[in-house]
PyMOL commands that place a pseudoatom at each C-alpha (Angstrom):
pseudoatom trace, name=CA, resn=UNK, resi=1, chain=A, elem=C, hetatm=0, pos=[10.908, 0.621, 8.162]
pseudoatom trace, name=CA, resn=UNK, resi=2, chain=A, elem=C, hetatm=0, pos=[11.350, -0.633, 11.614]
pseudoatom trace, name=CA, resn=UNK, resi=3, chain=A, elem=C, hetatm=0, pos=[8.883, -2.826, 13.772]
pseudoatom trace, name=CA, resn=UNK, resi=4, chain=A, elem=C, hetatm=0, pos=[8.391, 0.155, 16.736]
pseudoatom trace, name=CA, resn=UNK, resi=5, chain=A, elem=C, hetatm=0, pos=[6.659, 1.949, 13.430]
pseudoatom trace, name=CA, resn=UNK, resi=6, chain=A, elem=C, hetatm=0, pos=[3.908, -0.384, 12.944]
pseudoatom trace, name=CA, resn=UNK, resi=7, chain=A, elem=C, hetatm=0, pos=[1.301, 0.846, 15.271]
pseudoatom trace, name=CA, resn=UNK, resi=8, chain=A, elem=C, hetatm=0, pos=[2.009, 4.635, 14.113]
pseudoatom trace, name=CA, resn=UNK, resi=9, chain=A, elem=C, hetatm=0, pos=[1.413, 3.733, 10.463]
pseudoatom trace, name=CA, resn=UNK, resi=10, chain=A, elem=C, hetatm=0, pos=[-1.598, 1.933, 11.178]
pseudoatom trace, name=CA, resn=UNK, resi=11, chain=A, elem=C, hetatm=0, pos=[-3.393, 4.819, 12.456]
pseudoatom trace, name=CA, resn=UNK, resi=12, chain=A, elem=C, hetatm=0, pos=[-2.004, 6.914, 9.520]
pseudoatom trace, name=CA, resn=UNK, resi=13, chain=A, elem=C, hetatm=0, pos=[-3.361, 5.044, 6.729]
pseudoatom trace, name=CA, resn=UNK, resi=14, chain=A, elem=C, hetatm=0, pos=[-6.810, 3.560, 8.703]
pseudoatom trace, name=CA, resn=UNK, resi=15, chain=A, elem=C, hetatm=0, pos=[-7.867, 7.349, 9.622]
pseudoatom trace, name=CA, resn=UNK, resi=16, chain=A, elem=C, hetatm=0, pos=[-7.079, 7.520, 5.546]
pseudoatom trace, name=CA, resn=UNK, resi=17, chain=A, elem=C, hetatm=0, pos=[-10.591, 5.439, 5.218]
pseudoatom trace, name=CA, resn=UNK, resi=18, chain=A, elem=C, hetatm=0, pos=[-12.418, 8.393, 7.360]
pseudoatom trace, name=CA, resn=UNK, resi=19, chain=A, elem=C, hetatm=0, pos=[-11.725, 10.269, 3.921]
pseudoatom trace, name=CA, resn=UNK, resi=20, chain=A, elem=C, hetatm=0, pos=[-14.204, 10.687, 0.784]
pseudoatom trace, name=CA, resn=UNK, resi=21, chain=A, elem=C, hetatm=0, pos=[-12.365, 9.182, -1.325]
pseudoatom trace, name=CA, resn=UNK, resi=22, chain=A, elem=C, hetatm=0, pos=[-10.377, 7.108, 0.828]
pseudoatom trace, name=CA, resn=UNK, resi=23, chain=A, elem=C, hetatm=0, pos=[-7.240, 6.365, -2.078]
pseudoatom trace, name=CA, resn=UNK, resi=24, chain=A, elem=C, hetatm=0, pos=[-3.531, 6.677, -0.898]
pseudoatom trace, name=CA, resn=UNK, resi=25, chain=A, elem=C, hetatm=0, pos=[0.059, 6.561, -2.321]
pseudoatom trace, name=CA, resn=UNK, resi=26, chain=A, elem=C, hetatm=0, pos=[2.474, 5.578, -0.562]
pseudoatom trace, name=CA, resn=UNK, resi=27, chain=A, elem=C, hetatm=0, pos=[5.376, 6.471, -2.284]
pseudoatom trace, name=CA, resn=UNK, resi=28, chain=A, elem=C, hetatm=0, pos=[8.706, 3.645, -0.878]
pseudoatom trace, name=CA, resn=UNK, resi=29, chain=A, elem=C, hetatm=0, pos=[11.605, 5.463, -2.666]
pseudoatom trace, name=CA, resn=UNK, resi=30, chain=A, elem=C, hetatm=0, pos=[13.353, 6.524, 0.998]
pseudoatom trace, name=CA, resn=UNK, resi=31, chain=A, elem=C, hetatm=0, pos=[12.575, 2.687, 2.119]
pseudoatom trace, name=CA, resn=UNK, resi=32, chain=A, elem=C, hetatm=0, pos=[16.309, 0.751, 1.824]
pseudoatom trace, name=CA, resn=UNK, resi=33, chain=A, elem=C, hetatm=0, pos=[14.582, -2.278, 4.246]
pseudoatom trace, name=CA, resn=UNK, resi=34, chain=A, elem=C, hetatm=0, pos=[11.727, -3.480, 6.145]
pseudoatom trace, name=CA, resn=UNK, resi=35, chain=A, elem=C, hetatm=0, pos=[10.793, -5.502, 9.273]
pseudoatom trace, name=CA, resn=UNK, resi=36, chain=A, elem=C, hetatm=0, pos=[8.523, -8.457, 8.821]
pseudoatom trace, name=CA, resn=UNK, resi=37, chain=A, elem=C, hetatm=0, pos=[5.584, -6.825, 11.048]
pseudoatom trace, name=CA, resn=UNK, resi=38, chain=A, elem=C, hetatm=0, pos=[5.567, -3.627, 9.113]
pseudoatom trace, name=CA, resn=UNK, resi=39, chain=A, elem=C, hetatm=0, pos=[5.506, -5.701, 6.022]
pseudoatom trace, name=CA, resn=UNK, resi=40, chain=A, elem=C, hetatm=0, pos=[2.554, -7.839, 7.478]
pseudoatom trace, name=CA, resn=UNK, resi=41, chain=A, elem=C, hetatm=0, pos=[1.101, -4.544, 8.330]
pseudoatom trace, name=CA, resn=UNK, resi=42, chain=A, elem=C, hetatm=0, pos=[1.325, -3.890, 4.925]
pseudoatom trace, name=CA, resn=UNK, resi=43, chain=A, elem=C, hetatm=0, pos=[-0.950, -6.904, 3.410]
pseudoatom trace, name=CA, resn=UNK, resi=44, chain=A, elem=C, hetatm=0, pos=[-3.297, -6.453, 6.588]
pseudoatom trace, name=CA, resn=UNK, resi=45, chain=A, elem=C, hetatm=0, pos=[-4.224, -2.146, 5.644]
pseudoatom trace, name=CA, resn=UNK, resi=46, chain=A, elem=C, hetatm=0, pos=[-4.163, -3.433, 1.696]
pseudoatom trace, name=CA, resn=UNK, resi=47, chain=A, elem=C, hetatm=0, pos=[-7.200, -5.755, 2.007]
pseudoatom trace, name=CA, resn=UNK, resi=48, chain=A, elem=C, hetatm=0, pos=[-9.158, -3.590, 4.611]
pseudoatom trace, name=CA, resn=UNK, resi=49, chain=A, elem=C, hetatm=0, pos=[-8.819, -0.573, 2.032]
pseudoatom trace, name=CA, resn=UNK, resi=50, chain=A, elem=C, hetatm=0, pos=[-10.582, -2.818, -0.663]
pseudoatom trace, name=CA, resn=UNK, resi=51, chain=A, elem=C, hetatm=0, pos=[-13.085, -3.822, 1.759]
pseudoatom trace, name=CA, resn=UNK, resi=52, chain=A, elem=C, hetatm=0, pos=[-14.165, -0.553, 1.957]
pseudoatom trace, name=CA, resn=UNK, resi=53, chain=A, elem=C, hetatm=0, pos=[-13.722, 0.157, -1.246]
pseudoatom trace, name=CA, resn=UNK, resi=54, chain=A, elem=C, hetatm=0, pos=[-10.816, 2.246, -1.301]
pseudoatom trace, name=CA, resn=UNK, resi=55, chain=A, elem=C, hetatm=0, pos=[-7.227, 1.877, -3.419]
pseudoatom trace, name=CA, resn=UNK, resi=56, chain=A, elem=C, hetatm=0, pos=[-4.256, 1.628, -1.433]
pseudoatom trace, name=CA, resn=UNK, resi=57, chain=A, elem=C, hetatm=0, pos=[-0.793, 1.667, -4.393]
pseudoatom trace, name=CA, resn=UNK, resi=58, chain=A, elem=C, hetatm=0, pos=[2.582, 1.567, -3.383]
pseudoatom trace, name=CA, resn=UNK, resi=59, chain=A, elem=C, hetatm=0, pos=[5.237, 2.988, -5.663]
pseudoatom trace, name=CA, resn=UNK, resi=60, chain=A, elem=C, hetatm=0, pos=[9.317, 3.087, -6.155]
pseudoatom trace, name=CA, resn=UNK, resi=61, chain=A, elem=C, hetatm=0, pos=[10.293, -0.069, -4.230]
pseudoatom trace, name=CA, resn=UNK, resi=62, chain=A, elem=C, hetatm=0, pos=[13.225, -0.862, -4.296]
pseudoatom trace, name=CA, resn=UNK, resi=63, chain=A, elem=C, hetatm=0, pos=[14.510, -4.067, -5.347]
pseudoatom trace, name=CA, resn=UNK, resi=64, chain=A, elem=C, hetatm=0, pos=[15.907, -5.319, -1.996]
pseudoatom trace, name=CA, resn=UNK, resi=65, chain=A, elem=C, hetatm=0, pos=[12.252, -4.035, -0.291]
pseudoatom trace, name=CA, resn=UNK, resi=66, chain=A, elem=C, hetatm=0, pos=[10.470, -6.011, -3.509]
pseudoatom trace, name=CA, resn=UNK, resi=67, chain=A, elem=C, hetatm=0, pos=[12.543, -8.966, -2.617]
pseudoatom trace, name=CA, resn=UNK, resi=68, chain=A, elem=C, hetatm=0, pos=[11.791, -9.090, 1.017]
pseudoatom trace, name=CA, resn=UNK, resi=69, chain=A, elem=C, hetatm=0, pos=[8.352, -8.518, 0.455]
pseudoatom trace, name=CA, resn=UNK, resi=70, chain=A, elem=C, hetatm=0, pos=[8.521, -11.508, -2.158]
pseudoatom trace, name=CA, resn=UNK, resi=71, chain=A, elem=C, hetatm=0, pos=[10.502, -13.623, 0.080]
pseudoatom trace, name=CA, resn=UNK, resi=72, chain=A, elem=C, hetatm=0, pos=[7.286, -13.581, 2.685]
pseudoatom trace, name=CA, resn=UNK, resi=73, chain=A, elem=C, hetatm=0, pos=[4.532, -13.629, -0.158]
pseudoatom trace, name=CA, resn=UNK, resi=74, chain=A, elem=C, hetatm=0, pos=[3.464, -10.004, 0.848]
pseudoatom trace, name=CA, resn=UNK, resi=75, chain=A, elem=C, hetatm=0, pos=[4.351, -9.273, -2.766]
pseudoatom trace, name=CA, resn=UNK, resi=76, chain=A, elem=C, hetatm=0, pos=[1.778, -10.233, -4.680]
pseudoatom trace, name=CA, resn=UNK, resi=77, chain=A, elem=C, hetatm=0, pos=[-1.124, -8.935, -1.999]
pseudoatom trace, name=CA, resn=UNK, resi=78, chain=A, elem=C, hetatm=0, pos=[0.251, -5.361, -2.414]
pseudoatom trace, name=CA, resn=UNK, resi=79, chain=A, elem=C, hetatm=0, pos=[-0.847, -3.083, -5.118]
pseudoatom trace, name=CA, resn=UNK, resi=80, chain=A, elem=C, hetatm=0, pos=[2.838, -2.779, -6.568]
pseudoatom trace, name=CA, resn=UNK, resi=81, chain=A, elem=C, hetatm=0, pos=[3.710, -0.213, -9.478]
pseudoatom trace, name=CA, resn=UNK, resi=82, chain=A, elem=C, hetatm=0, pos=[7.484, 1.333, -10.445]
pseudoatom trace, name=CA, resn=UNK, resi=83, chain=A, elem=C, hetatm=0, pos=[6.352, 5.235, -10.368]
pseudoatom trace, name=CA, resn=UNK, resi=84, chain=A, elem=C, hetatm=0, pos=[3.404, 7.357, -8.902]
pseudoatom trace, name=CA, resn=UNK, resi=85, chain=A, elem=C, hetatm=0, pos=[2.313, 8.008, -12.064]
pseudoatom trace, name=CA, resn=UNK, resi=86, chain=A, elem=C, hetatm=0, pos=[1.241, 4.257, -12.714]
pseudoatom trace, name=CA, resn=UNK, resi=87, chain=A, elem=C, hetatm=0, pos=[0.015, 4.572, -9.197]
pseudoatom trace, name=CA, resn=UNK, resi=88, chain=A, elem=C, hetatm=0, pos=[-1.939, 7.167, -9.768]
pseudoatom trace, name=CA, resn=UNK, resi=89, chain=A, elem=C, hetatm=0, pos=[-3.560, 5.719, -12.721]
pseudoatom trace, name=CA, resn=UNK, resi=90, chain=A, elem=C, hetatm=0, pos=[-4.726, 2.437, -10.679]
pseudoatom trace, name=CA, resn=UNK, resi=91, chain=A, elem=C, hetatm=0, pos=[-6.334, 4.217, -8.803]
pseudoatom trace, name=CA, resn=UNK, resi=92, chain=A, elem=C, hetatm=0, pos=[-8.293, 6.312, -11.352]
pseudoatom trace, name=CA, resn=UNK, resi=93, chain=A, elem=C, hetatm=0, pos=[-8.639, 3.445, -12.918]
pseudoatom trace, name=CA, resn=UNK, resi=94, chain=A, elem=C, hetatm=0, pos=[-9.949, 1.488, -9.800]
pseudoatom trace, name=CA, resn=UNK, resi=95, chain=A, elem=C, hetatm=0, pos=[-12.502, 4.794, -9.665]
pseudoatom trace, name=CA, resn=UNK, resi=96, chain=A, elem=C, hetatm=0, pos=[-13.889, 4.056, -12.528]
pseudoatom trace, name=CA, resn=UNK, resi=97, chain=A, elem=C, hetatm=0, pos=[-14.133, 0.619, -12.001]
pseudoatom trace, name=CA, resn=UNK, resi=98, chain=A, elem=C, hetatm=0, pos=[-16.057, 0.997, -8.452]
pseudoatom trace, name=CA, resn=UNK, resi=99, chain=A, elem=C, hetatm=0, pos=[-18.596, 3.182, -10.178]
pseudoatom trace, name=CA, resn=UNK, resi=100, chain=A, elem=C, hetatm=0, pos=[-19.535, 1.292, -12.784]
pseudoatom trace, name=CA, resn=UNK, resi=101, chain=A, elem=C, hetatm=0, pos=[-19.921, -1.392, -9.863]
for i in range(1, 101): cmd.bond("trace and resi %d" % i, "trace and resi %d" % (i + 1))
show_as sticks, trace
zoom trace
């Protein structure tokens, strides 16, 4: 994922939060490497989804991606799981969790 991306995928995933419910996948298995502004991208669209109450996940990273992302301490704001199935519970787990909130 290259820098001249960045703006594009913030307007993908912010017009995301338009949505009812507002909860995306993003699925990384095609992503080999990533530029440090997507990557700060990354953290910025993560906490602005649970501001508004929405679950942003990211699956299948790979290990050079995880690394990276480490490297910057981007890694531990993300909401990181190995397969969209674990995605896709946190974030029917995070559901339940807002409505009992």
């Amino acid at each position: 994922m290259t820098a001249n991306m960045t703006e594009d995928l913030r307007k993908i995933l912010l017009n995301y939060l338009k949505e009812t419910p507002a909860n995306v996948i993003i699925n990384f298995r095609q992503v080999n490497e990533m530029e440090l502004e997507i990557a700060k991208l990354l953290a910025v669209i993560q906490q602005r989804f649970y501001d508004e109450n929405h679950s942003l996940v990211y699956c299948h990273l790979k290990p050079e991606v995880a690394d990276f992302l480490d490297s910057i301490d981007v890694l531990e704001i993300l909401n990181v799981t190995p397969t969209e199935s674990e995605a896709s519970d946190i974030v029917q787990m995070e559901e339940i969790e807002r409505e009992y909130l």
